[in-house]
C-alpha positions as CSV (number, residue, x, y, z in Angstrom):
1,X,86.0,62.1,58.0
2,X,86.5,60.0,61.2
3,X,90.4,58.2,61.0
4,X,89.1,55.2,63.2
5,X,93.1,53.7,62.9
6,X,93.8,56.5,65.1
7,X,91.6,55.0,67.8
8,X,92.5,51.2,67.7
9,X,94.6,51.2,71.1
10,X,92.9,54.0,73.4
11,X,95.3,54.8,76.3
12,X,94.5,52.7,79.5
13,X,93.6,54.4,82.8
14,X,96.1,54.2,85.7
15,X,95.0,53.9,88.9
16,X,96.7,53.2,92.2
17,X,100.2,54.9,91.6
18,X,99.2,58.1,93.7
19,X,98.5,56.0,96.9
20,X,101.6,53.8,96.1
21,X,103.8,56.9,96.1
22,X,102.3,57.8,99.0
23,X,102.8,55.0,101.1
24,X,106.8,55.0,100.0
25,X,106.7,58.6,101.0
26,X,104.8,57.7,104.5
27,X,107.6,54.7,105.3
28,X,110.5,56.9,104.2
29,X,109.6,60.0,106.2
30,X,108.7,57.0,109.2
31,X,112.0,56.0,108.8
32,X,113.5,59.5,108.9
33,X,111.7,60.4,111.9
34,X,112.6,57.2,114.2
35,X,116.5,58.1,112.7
36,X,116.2,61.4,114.1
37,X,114.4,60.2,117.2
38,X,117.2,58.2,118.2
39,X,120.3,60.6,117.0
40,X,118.0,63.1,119.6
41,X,118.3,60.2,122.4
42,X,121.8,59.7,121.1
43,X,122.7,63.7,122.0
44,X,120.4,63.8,124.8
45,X,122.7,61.2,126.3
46,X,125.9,62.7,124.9
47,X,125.2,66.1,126.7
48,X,124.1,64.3,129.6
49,X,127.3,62.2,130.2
50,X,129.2,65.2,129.4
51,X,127.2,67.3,131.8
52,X,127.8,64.9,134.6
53,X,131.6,64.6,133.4
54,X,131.7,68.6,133.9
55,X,130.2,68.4,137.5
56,X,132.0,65.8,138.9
57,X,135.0,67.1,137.6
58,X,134.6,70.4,139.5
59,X,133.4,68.0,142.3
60,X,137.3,66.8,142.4
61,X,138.6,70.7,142.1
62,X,136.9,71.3,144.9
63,X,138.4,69.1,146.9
64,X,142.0,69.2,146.0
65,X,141.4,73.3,146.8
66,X,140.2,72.1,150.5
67,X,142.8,69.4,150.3
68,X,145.3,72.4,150.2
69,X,143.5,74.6,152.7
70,X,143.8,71.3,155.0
71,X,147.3,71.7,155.3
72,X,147.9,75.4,155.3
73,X,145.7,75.9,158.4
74,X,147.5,72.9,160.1
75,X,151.0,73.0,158.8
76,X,152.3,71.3,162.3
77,X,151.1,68.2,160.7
78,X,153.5,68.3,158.1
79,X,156.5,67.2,160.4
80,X,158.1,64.1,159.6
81,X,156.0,61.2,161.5
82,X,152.5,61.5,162.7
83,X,150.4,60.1,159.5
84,X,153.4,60.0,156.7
85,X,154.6,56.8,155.1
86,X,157.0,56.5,152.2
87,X,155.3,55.8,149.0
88,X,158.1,52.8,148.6
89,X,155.8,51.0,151.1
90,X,152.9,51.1,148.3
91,X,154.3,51.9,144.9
92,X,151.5,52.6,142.0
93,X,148.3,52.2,144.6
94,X,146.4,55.4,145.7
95,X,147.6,58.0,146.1
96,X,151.4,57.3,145.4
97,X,150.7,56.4,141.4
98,X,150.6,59.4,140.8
99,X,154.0,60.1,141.0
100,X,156.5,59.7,138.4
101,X,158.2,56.2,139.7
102,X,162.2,57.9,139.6
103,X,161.1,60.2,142.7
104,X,158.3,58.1,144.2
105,X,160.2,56.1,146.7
106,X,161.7,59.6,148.7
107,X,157.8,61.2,149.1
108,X,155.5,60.4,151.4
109,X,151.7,59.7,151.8
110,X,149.0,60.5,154.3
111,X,147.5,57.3,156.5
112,X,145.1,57.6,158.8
113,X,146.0,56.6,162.3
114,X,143.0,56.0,163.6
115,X,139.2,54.7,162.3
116,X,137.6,57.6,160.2
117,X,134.8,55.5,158.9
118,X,133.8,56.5,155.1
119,X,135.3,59.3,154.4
120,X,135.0,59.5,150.8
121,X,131.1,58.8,151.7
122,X,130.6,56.3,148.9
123,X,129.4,54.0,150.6
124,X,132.4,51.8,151.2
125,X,135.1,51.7,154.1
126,X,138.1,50.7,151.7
127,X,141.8,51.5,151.3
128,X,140.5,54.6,149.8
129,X,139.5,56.1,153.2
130,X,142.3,54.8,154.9
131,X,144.5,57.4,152.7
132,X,142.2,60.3,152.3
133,X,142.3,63.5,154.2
134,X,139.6,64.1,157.0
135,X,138.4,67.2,155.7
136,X,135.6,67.8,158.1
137,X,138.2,68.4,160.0
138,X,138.9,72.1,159.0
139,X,136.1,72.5,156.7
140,X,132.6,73.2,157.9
141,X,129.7,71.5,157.2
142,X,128.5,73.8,154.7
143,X,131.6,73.8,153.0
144,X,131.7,70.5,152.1
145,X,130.1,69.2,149.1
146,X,126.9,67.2,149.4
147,X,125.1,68.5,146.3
148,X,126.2,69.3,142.7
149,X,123.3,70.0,140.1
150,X,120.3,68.1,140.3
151,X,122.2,65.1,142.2
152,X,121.8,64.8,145.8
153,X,124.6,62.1,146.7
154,X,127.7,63.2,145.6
155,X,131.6,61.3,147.3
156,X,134.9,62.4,146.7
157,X,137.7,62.1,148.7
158,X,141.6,63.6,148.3
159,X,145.1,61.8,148.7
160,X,148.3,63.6,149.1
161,X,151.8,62.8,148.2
162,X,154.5,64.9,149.9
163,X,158.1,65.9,149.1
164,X,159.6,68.3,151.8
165,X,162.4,69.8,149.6
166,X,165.9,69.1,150.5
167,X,168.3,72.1,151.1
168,X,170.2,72.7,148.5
169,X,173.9,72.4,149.0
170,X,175.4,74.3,146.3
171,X,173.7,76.6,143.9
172,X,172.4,75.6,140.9
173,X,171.4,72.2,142.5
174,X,168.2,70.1,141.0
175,X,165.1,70.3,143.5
176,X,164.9,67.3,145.6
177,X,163.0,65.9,148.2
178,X,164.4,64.3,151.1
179,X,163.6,61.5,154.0
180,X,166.2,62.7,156.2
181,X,164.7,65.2,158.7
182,X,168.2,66.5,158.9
183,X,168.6,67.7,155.5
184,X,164.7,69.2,154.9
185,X,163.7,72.3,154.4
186,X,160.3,74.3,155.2
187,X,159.6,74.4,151.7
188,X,156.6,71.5,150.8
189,X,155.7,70.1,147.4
190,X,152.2,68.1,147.2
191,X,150.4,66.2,145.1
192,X,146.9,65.9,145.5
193,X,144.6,63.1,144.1
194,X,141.1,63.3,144.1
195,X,138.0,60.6,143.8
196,X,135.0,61.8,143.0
197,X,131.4,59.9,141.9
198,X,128.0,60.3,141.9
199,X,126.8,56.8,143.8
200,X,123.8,57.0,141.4
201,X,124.7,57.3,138.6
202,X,126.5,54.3,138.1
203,X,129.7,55.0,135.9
204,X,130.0,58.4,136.7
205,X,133.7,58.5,138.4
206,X,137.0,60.5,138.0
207,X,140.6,61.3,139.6
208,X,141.8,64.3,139.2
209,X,145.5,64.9,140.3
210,X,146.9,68.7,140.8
211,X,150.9,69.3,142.2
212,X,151.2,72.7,144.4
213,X,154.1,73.8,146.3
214,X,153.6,75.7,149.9
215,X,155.9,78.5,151.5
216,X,156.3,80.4,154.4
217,X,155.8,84.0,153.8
218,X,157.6,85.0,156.7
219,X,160.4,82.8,157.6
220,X,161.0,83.8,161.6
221,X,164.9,84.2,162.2
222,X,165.8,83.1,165.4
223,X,169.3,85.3,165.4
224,X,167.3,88.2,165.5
225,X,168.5,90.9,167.2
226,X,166.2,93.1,169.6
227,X,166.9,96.2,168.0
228,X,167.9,96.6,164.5
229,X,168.1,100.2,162.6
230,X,169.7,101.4,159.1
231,X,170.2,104.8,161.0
232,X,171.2,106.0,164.4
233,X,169.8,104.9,167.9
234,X,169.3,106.9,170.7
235,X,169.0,105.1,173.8
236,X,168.1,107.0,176.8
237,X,166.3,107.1,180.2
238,X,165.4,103.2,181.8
239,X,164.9,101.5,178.4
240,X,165.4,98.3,179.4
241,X,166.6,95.5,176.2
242,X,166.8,91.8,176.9
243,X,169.3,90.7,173.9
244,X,169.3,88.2,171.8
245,X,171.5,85.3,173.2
246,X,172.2,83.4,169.9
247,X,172.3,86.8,167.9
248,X,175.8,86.6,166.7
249,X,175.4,83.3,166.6
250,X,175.7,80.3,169.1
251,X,176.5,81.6,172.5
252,X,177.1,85.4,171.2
253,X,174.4,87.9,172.3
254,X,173.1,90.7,170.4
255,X,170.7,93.0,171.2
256,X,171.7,96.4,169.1
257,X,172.8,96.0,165.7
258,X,172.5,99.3,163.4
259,X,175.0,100.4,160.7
260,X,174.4,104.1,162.4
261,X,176.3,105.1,165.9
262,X,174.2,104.3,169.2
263,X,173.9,107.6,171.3
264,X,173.0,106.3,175.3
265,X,172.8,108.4,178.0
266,X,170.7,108.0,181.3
267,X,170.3,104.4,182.7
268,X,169.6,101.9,179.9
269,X,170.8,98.2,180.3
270,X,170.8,94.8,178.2
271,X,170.9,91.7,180.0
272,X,169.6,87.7,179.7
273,X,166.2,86.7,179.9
274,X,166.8,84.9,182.2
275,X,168.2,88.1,184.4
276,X,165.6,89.6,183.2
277,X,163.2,87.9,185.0
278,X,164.8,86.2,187.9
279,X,166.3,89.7,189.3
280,X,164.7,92.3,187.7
281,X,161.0,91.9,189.0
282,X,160.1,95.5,190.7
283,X,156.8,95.9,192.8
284,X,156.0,92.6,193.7
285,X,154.9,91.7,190.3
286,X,157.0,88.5,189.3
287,X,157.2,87.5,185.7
288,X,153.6,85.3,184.6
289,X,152.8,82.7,182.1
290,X,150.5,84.5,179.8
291,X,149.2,81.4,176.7
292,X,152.7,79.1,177.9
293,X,154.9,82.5,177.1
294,X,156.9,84.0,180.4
295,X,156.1,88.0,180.2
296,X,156.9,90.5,183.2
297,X,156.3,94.0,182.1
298,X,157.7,95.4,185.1
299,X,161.2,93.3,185.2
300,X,164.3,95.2,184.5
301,X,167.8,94.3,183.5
302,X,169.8,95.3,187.2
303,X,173.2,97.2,186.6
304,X,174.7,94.7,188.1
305,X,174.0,91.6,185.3
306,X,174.0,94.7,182.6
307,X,176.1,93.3,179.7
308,X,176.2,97.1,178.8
309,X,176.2,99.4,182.1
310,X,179.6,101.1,183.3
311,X,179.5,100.7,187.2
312,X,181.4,104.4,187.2
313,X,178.5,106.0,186.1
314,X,181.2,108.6,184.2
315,X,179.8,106.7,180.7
316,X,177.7,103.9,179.9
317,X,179.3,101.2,178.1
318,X,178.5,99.2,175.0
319,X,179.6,96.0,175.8
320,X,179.9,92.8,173.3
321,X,175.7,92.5,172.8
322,X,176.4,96.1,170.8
323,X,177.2,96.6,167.2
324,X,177.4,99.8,165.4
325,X,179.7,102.2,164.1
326,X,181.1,104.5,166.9
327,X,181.4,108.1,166.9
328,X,185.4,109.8,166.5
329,X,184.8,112.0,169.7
330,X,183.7,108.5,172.2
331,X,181.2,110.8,173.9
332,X,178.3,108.6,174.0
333,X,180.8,105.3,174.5
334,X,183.3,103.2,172.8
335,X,182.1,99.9,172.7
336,X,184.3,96.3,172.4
337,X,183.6,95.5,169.2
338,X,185.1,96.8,165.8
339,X,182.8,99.0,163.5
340,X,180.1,97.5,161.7
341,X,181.2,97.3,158.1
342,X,178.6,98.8,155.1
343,X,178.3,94.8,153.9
344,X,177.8,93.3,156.7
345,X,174.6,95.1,157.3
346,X,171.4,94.5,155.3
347,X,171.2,96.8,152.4
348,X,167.7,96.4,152.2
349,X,165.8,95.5,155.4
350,X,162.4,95.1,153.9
351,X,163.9,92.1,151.9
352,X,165.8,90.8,155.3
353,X,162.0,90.8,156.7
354,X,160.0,89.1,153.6
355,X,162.8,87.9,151.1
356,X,161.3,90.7,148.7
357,X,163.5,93.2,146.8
358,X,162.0,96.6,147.6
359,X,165.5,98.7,147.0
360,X,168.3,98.2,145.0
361,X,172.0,99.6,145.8
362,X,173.2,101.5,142.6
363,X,176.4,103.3,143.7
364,X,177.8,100.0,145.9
365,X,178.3,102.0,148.6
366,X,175.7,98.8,150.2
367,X,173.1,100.6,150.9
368,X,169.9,100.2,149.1
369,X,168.9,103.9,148.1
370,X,167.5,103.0,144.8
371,X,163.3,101.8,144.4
372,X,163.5,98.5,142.9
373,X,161.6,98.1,139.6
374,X,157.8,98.5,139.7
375,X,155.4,95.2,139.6
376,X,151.9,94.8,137.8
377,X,148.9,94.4,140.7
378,X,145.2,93.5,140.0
379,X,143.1,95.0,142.7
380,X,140.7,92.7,144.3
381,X,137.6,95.5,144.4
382,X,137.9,97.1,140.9
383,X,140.0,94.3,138.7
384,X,142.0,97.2,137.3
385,X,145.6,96.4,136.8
386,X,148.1,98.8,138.0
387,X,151.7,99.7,138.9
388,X,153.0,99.5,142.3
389,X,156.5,99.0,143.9
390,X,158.0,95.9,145.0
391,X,157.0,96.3,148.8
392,X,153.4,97.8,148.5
393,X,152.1,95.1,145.7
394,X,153.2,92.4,148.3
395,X,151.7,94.0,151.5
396,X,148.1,94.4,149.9
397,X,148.8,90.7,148.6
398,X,149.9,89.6,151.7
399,X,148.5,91.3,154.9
400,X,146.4,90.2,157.1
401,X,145.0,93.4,158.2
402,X,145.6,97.4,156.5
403,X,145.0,100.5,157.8
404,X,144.7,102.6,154.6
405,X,146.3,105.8,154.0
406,X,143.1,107.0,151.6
407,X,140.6,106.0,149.0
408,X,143.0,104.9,146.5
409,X,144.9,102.3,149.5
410,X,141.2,101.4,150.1
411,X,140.3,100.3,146.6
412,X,143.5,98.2,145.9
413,X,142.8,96.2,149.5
414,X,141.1,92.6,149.7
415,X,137.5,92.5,151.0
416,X,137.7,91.9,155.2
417,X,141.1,93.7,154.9
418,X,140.7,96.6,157.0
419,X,142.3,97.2,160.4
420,X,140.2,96.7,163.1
421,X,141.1,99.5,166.2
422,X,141.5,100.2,168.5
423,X,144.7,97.9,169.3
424,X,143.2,96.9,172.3
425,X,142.3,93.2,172.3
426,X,141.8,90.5,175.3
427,X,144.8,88.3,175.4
428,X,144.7,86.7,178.6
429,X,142.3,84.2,177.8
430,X,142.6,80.3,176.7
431,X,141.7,80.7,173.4
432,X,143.2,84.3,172.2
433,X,140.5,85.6,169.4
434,X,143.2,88.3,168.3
435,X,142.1,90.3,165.3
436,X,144.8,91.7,164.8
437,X,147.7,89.6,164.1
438,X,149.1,87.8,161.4
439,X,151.1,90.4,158.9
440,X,149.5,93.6,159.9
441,X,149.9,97.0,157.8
442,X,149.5,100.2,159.2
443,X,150.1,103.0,156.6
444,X,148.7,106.0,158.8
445,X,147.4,106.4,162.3
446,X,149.8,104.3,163.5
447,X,150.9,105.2,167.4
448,X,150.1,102.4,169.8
449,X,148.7,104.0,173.0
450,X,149.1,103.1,177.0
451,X,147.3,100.3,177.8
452,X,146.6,99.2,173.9
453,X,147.8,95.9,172.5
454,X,147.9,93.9,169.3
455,X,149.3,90.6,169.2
456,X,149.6,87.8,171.5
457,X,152.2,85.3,173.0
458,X,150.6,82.6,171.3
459,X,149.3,85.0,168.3
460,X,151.9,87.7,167.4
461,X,152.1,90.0,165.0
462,X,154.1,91.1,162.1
463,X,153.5,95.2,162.4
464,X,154.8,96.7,159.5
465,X,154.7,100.5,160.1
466,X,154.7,103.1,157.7
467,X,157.0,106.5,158.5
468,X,157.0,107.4,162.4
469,X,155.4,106.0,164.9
470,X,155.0,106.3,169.0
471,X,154.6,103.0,170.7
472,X,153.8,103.4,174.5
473,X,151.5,100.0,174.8
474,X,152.7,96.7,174.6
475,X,153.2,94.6,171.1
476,X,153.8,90.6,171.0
477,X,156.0,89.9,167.9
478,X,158.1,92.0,165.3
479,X,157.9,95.6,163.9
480,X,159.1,96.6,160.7
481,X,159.0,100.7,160.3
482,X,159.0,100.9,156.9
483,X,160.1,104.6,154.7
484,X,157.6,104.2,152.3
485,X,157.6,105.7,148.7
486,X,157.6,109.9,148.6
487,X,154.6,109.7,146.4
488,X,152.7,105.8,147.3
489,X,150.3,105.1,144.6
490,X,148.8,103.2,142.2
491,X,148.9,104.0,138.7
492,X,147.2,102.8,135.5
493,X,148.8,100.0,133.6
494,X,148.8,102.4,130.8
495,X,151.2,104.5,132.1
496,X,154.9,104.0,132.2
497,X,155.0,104.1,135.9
498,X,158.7,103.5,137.3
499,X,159.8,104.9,140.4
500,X,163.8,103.5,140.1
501,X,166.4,106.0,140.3
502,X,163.5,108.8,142.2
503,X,162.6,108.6,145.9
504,X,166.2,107.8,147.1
505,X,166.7,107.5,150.7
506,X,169.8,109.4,152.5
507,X,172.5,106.8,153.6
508,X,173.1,109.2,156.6
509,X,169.7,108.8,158.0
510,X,168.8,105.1,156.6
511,X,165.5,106.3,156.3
512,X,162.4,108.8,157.1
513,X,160.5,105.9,159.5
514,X,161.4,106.9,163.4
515,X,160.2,104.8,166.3
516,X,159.4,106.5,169.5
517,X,159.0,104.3,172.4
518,X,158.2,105.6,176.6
519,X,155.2,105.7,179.2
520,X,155.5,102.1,179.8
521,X,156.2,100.5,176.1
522,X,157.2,96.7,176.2
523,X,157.6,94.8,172.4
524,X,158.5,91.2,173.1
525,X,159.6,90.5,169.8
526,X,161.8,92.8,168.0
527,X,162.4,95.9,166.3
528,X,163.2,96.6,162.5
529,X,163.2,100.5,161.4
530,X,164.0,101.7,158.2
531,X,165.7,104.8,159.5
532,X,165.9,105.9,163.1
533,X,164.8,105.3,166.3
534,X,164.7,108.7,168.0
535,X,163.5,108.5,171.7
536,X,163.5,105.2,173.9
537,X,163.3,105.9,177.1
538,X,160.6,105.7,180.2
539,X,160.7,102.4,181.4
540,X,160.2,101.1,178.2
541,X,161.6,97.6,177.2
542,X,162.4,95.5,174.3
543,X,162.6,91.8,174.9
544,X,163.8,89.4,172.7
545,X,162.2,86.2,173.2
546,X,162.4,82.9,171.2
547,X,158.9,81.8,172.2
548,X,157.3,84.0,170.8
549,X,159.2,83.9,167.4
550,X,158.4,80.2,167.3
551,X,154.7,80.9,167.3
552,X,154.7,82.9,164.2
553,X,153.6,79.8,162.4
554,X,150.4,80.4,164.3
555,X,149.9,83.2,163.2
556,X,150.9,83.4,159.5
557,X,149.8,80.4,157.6
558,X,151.9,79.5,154.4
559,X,151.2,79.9,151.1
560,X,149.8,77.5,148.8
561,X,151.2,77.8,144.7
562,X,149.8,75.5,141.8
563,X,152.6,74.5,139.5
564,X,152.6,74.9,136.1
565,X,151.6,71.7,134.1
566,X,150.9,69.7,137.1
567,X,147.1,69.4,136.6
568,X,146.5,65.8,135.1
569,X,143.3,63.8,135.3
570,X,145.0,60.8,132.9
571,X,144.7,58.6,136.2
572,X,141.7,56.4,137.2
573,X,141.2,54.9,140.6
């Protein structure tokens, strides 16, 4: 039987819910998308200011590392005058805000003197200009930077702030710069400041500020003396030695100073340049200005202006220009002056050359015997980090030009390192193109031959000379003969490499290096040797001349160093 109670209220149909749900579902996932659309746009932009942030920072690098090259390949133009202003003139504006306000008023910054136009190339001839560094002046056109990424205008520009350290008057004092010419040294602090922008890009702008100290790595010492030697000297035949005239100080000439005796037989003399040249000319060929530098190389020092010739002829003297320590039987001479004491000769002459320790003295008898602690290197051409000692690690940093000794020298040197011979180069020209000059290292091969050169007046060189070496050409600046390590090597980090307390050197000898000088040999310069100088004789000369001393800082550029926690780029301008 049919319950028709059960079927008073049938269920209604729905209808329209599906599409209802549908459409809420369409607008949310609408509204989802056009969110996610624009947090897309949002990052797109994000990476792309951050992008353009990255490349215009490097933009600014760049140019505080040219900023710095500016100045070590023109370091006359760091002399007080020329384009420096104190920053007292300006206070906060570019460049000088840079500089903490309690040392800002003793540093200087760079004006230009005359017009440059834009140099910044934004667009604008502006204060801006007025204080940035012409660049194009040492960097080529394809150095500079016209281009970053995908955008095609690209300015930047670099200020500098300078401090030229004062000298210190008592140990321990703070590091201060100072105005007074008198009291500066030839250390240099900078600060750089660099602009850079991309023109259009509109916002797209930042400074950049990085402090780096330069140095010399060769500091030139006018006192000098023509011939130094930690062992003996044997001067014979015609070598002829124009002293130093200030060696001893003002007005006292040296021209042989060795902690060794001085054996001298035949006719050798020492006199004044100026005897030198003015009397001592020989076959008509009077002295000649070779790039603003006097040289003769066939003048003499006559017997009778000798400051060390006995007119007797029973001994030859060793007048008031010599220094050594005589020998008890007088054969070879008694000179006027009292022994050279142990201390009051360098106990290390590499470090009286280049300031670095390369030897130690460990039985204070003042001679450095003893191979100072080994340093960490990381070769250039493999990026493996070794052990080397003191002297080596700061030649194959350092040198202009090496002459290696094998394949493991070869692998520690820079690229465009190696030695170009022959010595022979063309120095008589306007424009000397010297290759080899600068802090050159020969570790083997190293005899100089008639009619060879390296250096020039205006370019000399610092020839540092591993072990013996005969020198019958003609060298412009100063030799160091070096007594390299027994066994010179490098060796793996790993390894406890430490050559202290092996490799001594004999105080009797000073040394195995040996210089050997005839047929015509002139060094106007000096000579350092790191033992003994065995033969000079021939008419062979060594003249000490002042010029040529001067012009080392043509030769070998200074050193730029970044200081740690200087880099800042918290400053806008």
């Amino acid at each position: 039987m049919t319950n028709h109670s059960a079927l008073r209220h049938p269920p209604r149909q729905v209808r329209g819910n599906a599409l209802l749900v549908a459409v809420i579902l369409l607008l949310l996932a609408s509204v989802i998308t056009l969110l996610t659309l624009n947090v897309g746009l949002f990052e797109q932009r994000t990476s792309g200011n951050d992008a353009r942030a990255k490349l215009i920072s490097e933009v600014a690098e760049a140019g505080i590392a040219q900023g710095a090259e500016y100045f070590r390949l023109q370091p006359n133009l760091l002399k007080p005058g020329g384009h420096w202003e104190l920053c007292s003139d300006i206070g906060e504006e570019f460049p000088c805000g840079s500089v903490d306000a309690s040392r800002r008023d003793t540093m200087y910054y760079w004006v230009n003197t005359t017009a440059v136009g834009d140099v910044n190339n934004d667009g604008d001839e502006d204060k801006l200009d007025e204080r940035m560094l012409p660049l194009t002046d040492v960097v080529p056109a394809a150095g500079m930077v016209d281009a970053v990424g995908n955008f095609d205008n690209v300015s930047y520009g670099v200020g500098v702030v300078l401090c030229r350290v004062k000298i210190p008057e008592a140990a321990g004092d703070p590091t201060e710069c100072a105005t007074n010419a008198a009291e500066q040294s030839s250390t240099f602090v900078y600060n750089y400041v660099a602009v850079a922008s991309l023109p259009d890009e509109g916002g797209t702008r930042t400074t950049v500020s990085q402090m780096l100290g330069q140095y010399l790595l060769f500091r030139p010492n006018l006192n000098q003396p023509p011939i130094m030697a930690s062992g003996s000297v044997d001067i014979t035949g015609g070598l002829q030695v124009v002293t130093n005239p200030n060696g001893g100080g003002n007005g006292v000439p040296v021209s042989v100073w060795t902690r060794r005796d001085i054996s001298k037989t035949g006719t050798p003399n020492t006199c004044y340049i100026d005897e030198f040249f003015r009397f001592g000319a020989k076959n008509n060929a009077p002295p000649t200005l070779k790039e603003n530098v006097a040289v003769c190389d066939t003048c003499g020092c006559n017997g009778d202006v000798s400051l060390s010739y006995d007119k007797s002829g029973n001994k030859q003297d060793e007048g008031i220009d010599i220094l050594d320590v005589d020998g008890s039987n007088g054969t070879n001479g008694l000179g006027v002056n009292v022994d050279v004491k142990p201390n009051e000769f360098p106990c290390d002459l590499f470090e009286y050359v280049f300031g670095v320790k390369a030897r130690i003295d460990t039985n204070g008898d003042n001679f450095c015997e003893t191979l100072a602690p080994s340093v960490t290197y990381t070769s250039p051409t493999t990026n493996a980090v070794v052990w080397l000692d003191a002297d080596e690690a700061f030649l194959y940093e350092n040198a202009n030009k090496i002459m290696p000794r094998d394949a493991t020298a070869t692998s520690l040197m820079k690229p465009g390192q190696a030695l170009v011979l022959p010595y022979t180069q063309d120095a008589d020209t306007a424009t000397p193109t010297n290759v080899n000059s600068g802090i050159v290292w020969c570790q083997t091969g190293c005899n100089i031959g008639p009619g060879e050169q390296i250096g020039s007046p205006s370019m000399p060189v610092l020839l540092v000379i591993d072990g013996p070496a005969r020198i019958q050409g003609t060298v412009f600046g100063l030799i160091l003969m070096r007594t390299p390590a027994a066994t010179p090597a490098a060796h793996p980090l790993a390894a406890a490499h430490n050559h202290t307390g092996i490799d001594l050197l004999d105080p009797a000898t000073g040394g195995t290096a040996t210089l050997d000088m005839n047929a015509g040999a002139v060094v106007y310069g000096a000579v350092v040797v790191q033992g003994k100088i065995d033969k000079a004789n021939g008419t062979a000369a060594i003249v000490f001349n002042g010029d040529i001393f001067k012009n080392f800082s043509n030769s070998i550029k200074p050193t730029n160093s970044n200081l740690p926690g200087a880099w800042t780029d918290r400053l806008s301008y």
